[in-house]
N, C-alpha and C positions, 0 to 999 in steps of 0.2 A: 357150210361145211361142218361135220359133226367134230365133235375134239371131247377129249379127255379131260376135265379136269379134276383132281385130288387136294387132300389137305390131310398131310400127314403128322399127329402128334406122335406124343410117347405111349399113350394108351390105344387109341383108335385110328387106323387107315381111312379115311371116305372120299366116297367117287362117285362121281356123276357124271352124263353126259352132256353136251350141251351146240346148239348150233349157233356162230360163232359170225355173229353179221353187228350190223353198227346201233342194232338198240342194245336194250338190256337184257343177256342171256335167260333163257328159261332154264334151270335144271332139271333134268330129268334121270329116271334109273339111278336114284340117287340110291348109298348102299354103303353101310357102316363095317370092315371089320376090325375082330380084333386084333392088333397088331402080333401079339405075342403068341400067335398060330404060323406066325409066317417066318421065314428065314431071313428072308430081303423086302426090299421095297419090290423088285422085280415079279416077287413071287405073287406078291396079293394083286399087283396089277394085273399080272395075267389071269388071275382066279376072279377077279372082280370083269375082266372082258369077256371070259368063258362064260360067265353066268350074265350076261345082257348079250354073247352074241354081235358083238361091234368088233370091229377095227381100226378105229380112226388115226387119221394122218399127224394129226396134232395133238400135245397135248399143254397143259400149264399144272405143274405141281409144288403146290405151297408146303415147304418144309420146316420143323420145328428147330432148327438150329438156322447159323449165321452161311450165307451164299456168298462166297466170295472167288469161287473158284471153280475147276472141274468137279473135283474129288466132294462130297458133300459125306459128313458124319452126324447123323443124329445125337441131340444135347441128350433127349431122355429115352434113349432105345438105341440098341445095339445093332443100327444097321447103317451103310454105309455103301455110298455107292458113286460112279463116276457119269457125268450126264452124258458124255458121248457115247459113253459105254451101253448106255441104260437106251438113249436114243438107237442106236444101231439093235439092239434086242429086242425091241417093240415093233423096229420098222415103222420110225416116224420121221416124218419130211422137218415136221417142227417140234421142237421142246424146249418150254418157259420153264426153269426153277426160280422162285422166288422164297423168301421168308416168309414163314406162316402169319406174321401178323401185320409184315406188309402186305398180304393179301387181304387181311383184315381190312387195314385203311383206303385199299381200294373198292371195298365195296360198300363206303360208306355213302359215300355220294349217290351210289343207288337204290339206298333205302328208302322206305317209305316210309311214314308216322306208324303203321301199325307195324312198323318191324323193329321199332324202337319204343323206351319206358322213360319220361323224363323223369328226372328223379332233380334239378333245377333248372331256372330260366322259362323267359317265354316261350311258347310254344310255335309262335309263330315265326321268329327268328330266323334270318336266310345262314345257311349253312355257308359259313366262312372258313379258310383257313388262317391262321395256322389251328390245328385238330391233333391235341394228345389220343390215341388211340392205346387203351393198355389193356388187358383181363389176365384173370385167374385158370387156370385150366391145368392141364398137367406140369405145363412152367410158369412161368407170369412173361407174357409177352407185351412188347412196346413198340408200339409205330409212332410217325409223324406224317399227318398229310398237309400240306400248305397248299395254297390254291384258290381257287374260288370255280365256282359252273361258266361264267363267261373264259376267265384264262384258261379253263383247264387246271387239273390237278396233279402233282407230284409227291413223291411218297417216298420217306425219308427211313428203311430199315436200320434197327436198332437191337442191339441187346441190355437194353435197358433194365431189364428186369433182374439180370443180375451186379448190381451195385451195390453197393454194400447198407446196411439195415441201420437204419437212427432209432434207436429207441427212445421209448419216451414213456418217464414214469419207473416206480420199482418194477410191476407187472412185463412189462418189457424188456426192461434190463435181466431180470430173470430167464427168460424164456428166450432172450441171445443168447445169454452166458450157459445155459442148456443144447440148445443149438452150434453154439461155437466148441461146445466139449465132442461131440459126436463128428461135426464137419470141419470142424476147423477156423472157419467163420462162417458169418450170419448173413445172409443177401437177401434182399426182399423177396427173391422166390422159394428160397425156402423156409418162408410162412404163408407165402402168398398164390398155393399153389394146393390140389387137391394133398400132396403129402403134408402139406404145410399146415392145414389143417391138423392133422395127426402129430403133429410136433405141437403145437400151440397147446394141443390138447393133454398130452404128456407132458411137457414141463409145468403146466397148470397142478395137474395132479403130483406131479414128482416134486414139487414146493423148491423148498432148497437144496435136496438130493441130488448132487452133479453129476455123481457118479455113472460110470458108463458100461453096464451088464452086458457081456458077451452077445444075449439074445433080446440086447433091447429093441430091434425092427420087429420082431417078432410080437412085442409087448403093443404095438401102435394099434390103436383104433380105426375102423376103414371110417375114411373121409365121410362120405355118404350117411354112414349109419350117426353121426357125428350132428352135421347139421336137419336129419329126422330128428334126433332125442332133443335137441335144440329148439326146435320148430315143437314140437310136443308140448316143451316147455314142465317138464320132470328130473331134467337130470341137470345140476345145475353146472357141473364144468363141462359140459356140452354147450351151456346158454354163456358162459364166460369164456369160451373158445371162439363159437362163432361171433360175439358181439366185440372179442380183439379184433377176429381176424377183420372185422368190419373199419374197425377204427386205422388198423392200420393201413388199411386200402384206402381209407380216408388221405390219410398223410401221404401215404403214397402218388397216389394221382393229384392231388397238390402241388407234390415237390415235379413231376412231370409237368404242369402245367404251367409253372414258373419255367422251369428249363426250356421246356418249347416256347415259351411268349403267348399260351394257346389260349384261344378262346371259346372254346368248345371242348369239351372231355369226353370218350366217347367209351365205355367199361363194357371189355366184349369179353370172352371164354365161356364154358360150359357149368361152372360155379353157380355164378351172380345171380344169373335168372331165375334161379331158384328161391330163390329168401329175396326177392325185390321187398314186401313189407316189410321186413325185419329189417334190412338196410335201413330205411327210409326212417326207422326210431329208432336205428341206433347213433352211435356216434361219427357216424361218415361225414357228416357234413362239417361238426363241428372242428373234425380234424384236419377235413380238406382248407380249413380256411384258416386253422392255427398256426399263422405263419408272420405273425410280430406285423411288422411294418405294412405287408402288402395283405394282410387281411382284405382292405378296403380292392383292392386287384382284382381279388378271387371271387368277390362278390358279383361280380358281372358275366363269370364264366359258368356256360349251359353245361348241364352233367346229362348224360342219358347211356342205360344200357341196353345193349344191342340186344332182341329178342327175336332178330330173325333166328332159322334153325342151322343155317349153315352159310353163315358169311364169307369164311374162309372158303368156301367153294362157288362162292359167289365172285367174291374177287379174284378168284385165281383166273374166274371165265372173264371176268373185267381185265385183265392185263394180255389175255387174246385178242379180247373186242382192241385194246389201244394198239396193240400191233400193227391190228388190222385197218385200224383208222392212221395208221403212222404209213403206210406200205405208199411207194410212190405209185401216183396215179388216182389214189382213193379219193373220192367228191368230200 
């Protein structure tokens, strides 16, 4: 049966289709837009069905904020919407809302080696849980999956990503204390996120200057053009931006890895992939493991990031397939 599935952030809408039986989904008519053309979620899904010409019965849609109810509000986009509502307007029999990076974690188990980059541990290693699942993307998003391939797997949504920011060093205490003048406080997603980027990068340059200019959004550097001049390797608070933001990802998924008890680390968003060498020399590791007593811990724990192109649409179709493996009668 064909179905719907999406993975909605704060920057990008994407959808694909996919048929919905007990292996692992193929996606298809996959199709990126961008969110800030549309009014609703409502709207791009029908403009995204208009232009593939489908219908389908069912769908599963991974959302970038927390599912705990009808009524769903996007963290980084101003749309909002009710799922019975949105089911009855599409004319679907079924509709999954999940959290975007619990769909993450769900379609980890169906990766393959070349859909991932280790960056520590053996290669060979059977994929165990319990599995920090975290990345950088328009928020910084955090899963837990526990589990293993004989038990089966369970998937533990989170908003982890926003917790509040430990600095470490002057460089950091700065670049909070810059941070916390503009928002109020500091949480790891906003450094650890494409705007974040753009903050790191500003308070770098704005040294001790706390001060808070009417049109200082307006002063930010785009993310992107940020870690280019970085990667270039000519503009040096471009190369001292991204080699924080690295380090702090370091600590970051560290301190997740402790919290979950994980044994496995798995660094997925649309960021990371980008500068995987530059990660790998900078201080990620060092930071991932700066943690006093249990250094010797973290030393056993695999890191790899996720390099498939669309996980989140991968698992959103994984969390149909387990429906569909869950329905009474199914072999």
């Amino acid at each position: 049966m064909t179905a719907l599935v999406a993975d909605i952030g704060g920057t990008n809408a994407r959808f694909a289709l996919c048929d919905v039986d007990a292996g692992t989904p193929a996606l298809r008519q996959l199709q990126s837009l961008p969110a800030s053309e549309y009014a609703s979620l409502q709207h791009a899904i029908e403009h995204y069905l208009s232009l593939c010409g489908a219908r389908p019965e069912r769908a599963a849609i991974a959302v970038a904020c927390p599912v705990t109810g009808d009524a769903i509000r996007l963290t980084n986009r101003a749309w909002s919407f009710s799922q019975q509502e949105l089911k009855r307007a599409l004319g679907l029999s079924e509709l999954c809302v999940l959290n975007d990076f619990g769909a993450v974690a769900r379609a980890v188990p169906a990766l393959g080696p070349a859909d991932r980059a280790r960056l520590h541990g053996a290669e060979d290693a059977p994929l165990a849980g319990p599995i920090s699942v975290l990345g950088p993307g328009t928020g910084l998003g955090v899963a837990l999956l526990v589990g293993d391939s004989a038990a089966g797997w369970q998937v533990v949504e989170t908003e982890g990503g926003h917790v509040s920011f430990a600095p470490q060093g002057d460089e950091e205490l700065l670049i909070s204390r810059w941070v916390s003048a503009r928002f109020g406080r500091c949480s790891n997603e906003r450094l650890l996120c494409g705007a974040g980027l753009s903050h790191i990068d500003a308070a770098l340059g704005a040294g001790e200057e706390l001060s808070v200019p009417y049109d200082w959004a307006r002063q930010l550097r785009d993310p992107a053009a940020i870690v280019a001049a970085a990667l270039d390797g000519h503009d040096l608070n471009a190369r001292r931006t991204l080699a924080r933001f690295c380090a702090v990802l370091g600590s970051v998924a560290g301190d997740a890895a402790l919290i979950h008890g994980a044994r496995s680390v798995m660094i997925a968003g649309g960021i990371v992939p980008r500068f995987i060498p530059f990660l790998r020399s900078s201080a990620f590791r060092e930071r991932f493991l700066a943690k006093g007593r249990f250094a010797a811990y973290l030393e056993s724990v695999s890191i790899d990031v996720i390099i498939h192109p669309q996980p989140g649409l991968l698992g959103a179709a994984m969390a149909l397939v387990q429906r569909e493996r869950d329905r009474p009668g199914t072999p």
